[in-house]
C-alpha positions in Angstrom: 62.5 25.8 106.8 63.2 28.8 109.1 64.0 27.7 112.4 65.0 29.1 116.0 67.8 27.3 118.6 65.8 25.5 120.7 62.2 26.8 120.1 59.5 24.2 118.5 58.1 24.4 114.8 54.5 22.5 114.7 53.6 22.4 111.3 50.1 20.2 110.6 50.0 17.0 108.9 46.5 17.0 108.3 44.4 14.5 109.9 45.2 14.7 113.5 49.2 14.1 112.7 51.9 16.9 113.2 55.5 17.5 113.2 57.7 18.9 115.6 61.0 20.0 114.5 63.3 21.4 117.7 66.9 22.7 116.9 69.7 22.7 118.6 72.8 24.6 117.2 75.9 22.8 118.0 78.7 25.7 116.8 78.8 28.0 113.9 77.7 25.2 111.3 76.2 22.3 113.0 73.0 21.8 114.3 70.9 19.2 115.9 67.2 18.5 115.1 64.9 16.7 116.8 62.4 15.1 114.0 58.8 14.2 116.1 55.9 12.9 114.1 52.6 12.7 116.7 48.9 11.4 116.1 45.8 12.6 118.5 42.9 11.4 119.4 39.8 13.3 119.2 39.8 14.3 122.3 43.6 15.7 122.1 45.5 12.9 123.5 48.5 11.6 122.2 47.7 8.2 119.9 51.4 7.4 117.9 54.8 9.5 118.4 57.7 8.9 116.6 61.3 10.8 117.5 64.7 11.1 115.7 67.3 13.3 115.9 69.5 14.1 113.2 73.0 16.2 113.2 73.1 18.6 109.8 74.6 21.3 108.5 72.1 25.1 108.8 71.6 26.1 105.3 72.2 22.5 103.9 69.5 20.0 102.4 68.7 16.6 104.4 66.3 13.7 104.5 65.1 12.1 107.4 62.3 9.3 108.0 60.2 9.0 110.7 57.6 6.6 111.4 55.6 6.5 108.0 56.9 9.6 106.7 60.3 11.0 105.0 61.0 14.6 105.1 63.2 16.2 103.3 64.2 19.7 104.8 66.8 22.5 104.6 67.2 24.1 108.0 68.2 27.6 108.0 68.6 28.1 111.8 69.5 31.1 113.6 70.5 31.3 117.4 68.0 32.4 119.9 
């Protein structure tokens, strides 16, 4: 997954449920990701959220659950 420092990634879920992945580089090799997992309503509000945060290595695989779901990611972030 190609992320930016501190900029959101929304990717769909399908059925009203999204995930928000927020990074955070820490130095030249660490970063911190904020793993959200969101239901809506029909009319748009918010229904179930779910929030981790997990400390990684750019460029290295991870897994992560949240709420129901498990991700597994590699992060390739670059600064802003």
């Amino acid at each position: 997954v190609s992320l930016t420092s501190h900029h959101e990634t929304c990717p769909s879920l399908g059925a009203g449920r999204s995930y928000i992945l927020t990074p955070k580089v820490i130095d030249g090799h660490n970063v911190e990701i904020s793993v959200a997992v969101e239901s809506r309503t029909n009319n748009g509000k918010i229904h179930d959220l779910f929030i981790t945060q997990v400390v990684t290595r750019s460029g290295k695989p991870f897994e992560v659950a949240v709420g129901d779901y498990n991700f597994s990611l590699t992060p390739n972030v670059t600064s802003e």
